[in-house]
N, C-alpha and C positions, 0 to 999 in steps of 0.2 A: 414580437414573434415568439410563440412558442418553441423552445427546441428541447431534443431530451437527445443525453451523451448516456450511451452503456459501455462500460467498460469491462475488457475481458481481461481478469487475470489468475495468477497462477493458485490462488488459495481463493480469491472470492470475485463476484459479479457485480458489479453495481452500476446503479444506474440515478442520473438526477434529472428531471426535468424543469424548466425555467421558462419562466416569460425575461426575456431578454431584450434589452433595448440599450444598444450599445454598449456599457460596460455596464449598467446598472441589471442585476441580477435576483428576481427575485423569484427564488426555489419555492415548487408546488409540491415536487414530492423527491426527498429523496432514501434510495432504498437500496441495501444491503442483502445479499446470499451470499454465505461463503459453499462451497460446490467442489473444491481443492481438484479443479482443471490438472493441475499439474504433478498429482499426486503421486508417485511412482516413478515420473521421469528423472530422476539421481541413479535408478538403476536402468532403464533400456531405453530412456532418451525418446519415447514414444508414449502419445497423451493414450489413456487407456478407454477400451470403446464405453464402458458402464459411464465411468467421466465426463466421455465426451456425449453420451445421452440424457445423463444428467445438466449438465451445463446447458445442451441447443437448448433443452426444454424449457429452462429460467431463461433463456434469453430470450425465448418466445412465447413464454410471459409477459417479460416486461414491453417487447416492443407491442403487445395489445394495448398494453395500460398505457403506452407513450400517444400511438394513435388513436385509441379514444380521446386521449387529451387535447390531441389535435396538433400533436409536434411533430416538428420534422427532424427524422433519427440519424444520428451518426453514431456505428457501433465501430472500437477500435479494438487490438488484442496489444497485448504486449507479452513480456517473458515466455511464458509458455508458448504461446503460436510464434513466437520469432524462433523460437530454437529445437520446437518437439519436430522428429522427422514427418511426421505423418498429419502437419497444422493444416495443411491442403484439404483431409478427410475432415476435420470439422467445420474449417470454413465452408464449403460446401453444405453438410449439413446443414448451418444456418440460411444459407443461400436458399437453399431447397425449402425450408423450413418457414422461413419469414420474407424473403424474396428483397435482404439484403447483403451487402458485402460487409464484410470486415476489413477492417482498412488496417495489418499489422503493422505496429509503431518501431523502428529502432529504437536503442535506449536512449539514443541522444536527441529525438523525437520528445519520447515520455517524459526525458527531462525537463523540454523546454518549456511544454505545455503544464508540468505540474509548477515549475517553476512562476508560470503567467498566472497560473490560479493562486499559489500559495501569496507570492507576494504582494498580489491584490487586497488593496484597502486596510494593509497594514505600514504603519510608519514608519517604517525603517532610513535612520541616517547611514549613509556610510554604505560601503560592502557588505552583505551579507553569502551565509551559505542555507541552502536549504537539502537535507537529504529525503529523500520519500523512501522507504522498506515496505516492499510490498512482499510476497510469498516465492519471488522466484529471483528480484535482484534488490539491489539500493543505487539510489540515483541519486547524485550531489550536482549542486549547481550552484556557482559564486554568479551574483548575480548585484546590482546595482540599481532600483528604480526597475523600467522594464528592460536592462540592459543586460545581457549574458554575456558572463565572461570566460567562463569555461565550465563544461562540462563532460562528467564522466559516470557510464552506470556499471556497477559492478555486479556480475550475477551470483550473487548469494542475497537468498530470503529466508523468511522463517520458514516456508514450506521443505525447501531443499537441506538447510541448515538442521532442521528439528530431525530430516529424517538419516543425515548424516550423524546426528551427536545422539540422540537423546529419543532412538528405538530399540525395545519395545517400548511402551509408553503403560505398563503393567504396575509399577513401582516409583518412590521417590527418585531424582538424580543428584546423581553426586556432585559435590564439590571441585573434583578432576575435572568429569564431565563437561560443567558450564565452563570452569579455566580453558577446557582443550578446545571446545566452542569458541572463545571471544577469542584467544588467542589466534584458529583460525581465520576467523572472521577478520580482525586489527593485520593479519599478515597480507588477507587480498585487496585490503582499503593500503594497506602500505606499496603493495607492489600496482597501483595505479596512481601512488601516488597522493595520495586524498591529506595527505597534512599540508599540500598547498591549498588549499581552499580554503584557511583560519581566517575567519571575520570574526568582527566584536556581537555579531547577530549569528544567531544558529535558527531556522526554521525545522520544525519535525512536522512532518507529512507520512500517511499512511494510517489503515485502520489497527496495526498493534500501536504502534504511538498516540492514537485516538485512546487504544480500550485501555493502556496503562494509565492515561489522564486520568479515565474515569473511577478505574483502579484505587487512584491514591486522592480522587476526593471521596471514593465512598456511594458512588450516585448508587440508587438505590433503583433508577431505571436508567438503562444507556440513552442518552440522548446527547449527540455529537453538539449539535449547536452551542449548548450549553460549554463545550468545553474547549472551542474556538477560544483564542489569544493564554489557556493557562498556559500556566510553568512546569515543564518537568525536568528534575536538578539529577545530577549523574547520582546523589545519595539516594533518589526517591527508586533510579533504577537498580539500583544496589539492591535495594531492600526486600525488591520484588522481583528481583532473580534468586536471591534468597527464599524466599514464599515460594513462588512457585514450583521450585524444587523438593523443597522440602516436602509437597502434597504429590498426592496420587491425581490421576487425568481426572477421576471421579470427583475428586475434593478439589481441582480448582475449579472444576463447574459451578461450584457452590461460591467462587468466591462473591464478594460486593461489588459491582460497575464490572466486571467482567463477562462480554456476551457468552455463553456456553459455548457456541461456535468456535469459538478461538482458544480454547483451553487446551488444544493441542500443540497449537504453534506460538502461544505468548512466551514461552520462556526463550525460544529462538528469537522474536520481535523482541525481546529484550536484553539478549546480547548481542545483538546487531547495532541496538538504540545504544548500549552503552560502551562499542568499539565505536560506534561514532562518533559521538561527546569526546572519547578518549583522543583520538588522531587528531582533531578538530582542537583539541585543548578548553573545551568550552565546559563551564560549568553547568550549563541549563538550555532549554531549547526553549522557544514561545509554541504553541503547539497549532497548527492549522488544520481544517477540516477540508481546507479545500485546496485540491490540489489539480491533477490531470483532468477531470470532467468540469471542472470552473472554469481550466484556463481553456479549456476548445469552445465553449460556450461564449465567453468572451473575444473570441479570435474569430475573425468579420472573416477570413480566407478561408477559414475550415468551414464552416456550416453557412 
């Protein structure tokens, strides 16, 4: 069976589609917009309308290319349409627009299903934890095989995080700065408690934990697949909260494996990545590519 998952979130859109045949998954197309849904809501808590014009429009793109393909669509929202007051006005929109619903996920929803994705067809003994940073929260989940043991999403993303710490985005940031960021960030993982979730396995999920992969091998085109099971070590994110500080918005666009799109909110994705490592106690993450749209894809009740 054909199916195609869109996901609506607070910094980008994405969408995969797959011939699906029980748990065996093989992706036709999968494709990225970032669109920053939630761009502005840290100040009035409302998705702003250019945004939300922007946004139906990619997602009514994609569900062309999903039913040419011949799939059948389940589009979901998370962060942003769980918490903007006015998520009712763009779901509608796309209602209007594409003549589907959005099915908004709580966080312990997002978890569970990135959770089913991430730890698919990876061999993990033992407990493991997996967190996914996307633009608006971070989701952890100690997890066992396909077993969930607890979970917890925290809402701080790079989106919300970047535009707390580190605007205007005119000049390098300082050394304060990133400190007064992770520090934040390590205080709202502590006040939900996130150092009980230590396993001898850490999974990273999300597309800044994707683009820093790519980041620190260098890839010369971004291509996720490629960077499915690497390693990225709390030193590699060290390095590259360093970097990217030190450059102006203009000069990280230039850097090497970094999409341009994200050169706003990578250095947020990157002290979110390395308050996590930290509470966690973990030296290194394995890095997965797939996370919430594998694991609905996979999951015979949703679709």
């Amino acid at each position: 069976m054909i199916k195609a998952v869109i996901d609506i979130g607070s910094n980008s859109i994405k969408m995969r589609i797959a011939d699906v045949m029980g748990k065996h998954v093989r992706v036709i197309r999968d494709e990225t917009e970032v669109v920053r849904l939630g761009r502005g809501m840290s100040e009035t808590g409302r998705l702003a309308a250019e945004n939300m014009k922007v946004s139906c429009a990619t997602v009514s793109r994609m569900v062309r290319r999903a039913k040419a393909a011949g799939a059948s669509i389940y589009v979901v929202g998370t962060m942003a349409l769980r918490t903007a007051e006015n998520a009712s006005e763009f779901v509608k929109m796309v209602k209007d627009a594409c003549g589907l619903d959005v099915q908004i996920f709580s966080g312990e929803d997002e978890a569970k299903y990135s959770w089913l994705g991430a730890a698919d067809g990876f061999d993990l003994e033992g407990d493991a934890v997996m967190f996914d940073s996307g633009g608006g929260s971070t989701e952890f989940v100690l997890g066992c095989g396909q077993e969930i043991k607890k979970i917890v999403s925290v809402p701080i993303g790079a989106v919300n995080l970047s535009e707390k710490f580190f605007l205007p985005q005119t000049s390098t940031v300082s050394k304060s700065a990133c400190d007064s960021a992770v520090a934040h960030v390590t205080e709202m993982f502590r006040q939900n408690h996130i150092e009980e979730f230590a396993a001898s396995s850490v999974i990273g999920v999300g597309g800044g934990a994707v683009a820093m992969a790519s980041v620190k091998n260098a890839c010369e085109n971004f291509t996720p697949p490629l960077l499915h099971g690497s390693i990225l070590t709390r030193k590699d994110v060290t390095r590259q909260i360093r970097l990217y500080a030190s450059l102006t918005l203009k000069e990280r666009e230039n850097i090497i494996g970094l999409p341009p799109s994200r050169a706003d909110v990578v250095l947020g994705s990157a002290c979110i990545i390395f308050a996590a490592l930290g509470i966690l106690n973990a030296p290194s993450c394995i890095i997965s590519i797939n996370g919430l749209r594998h694991g609905l894809l996979i999951h015979d009740s949703i679709m």
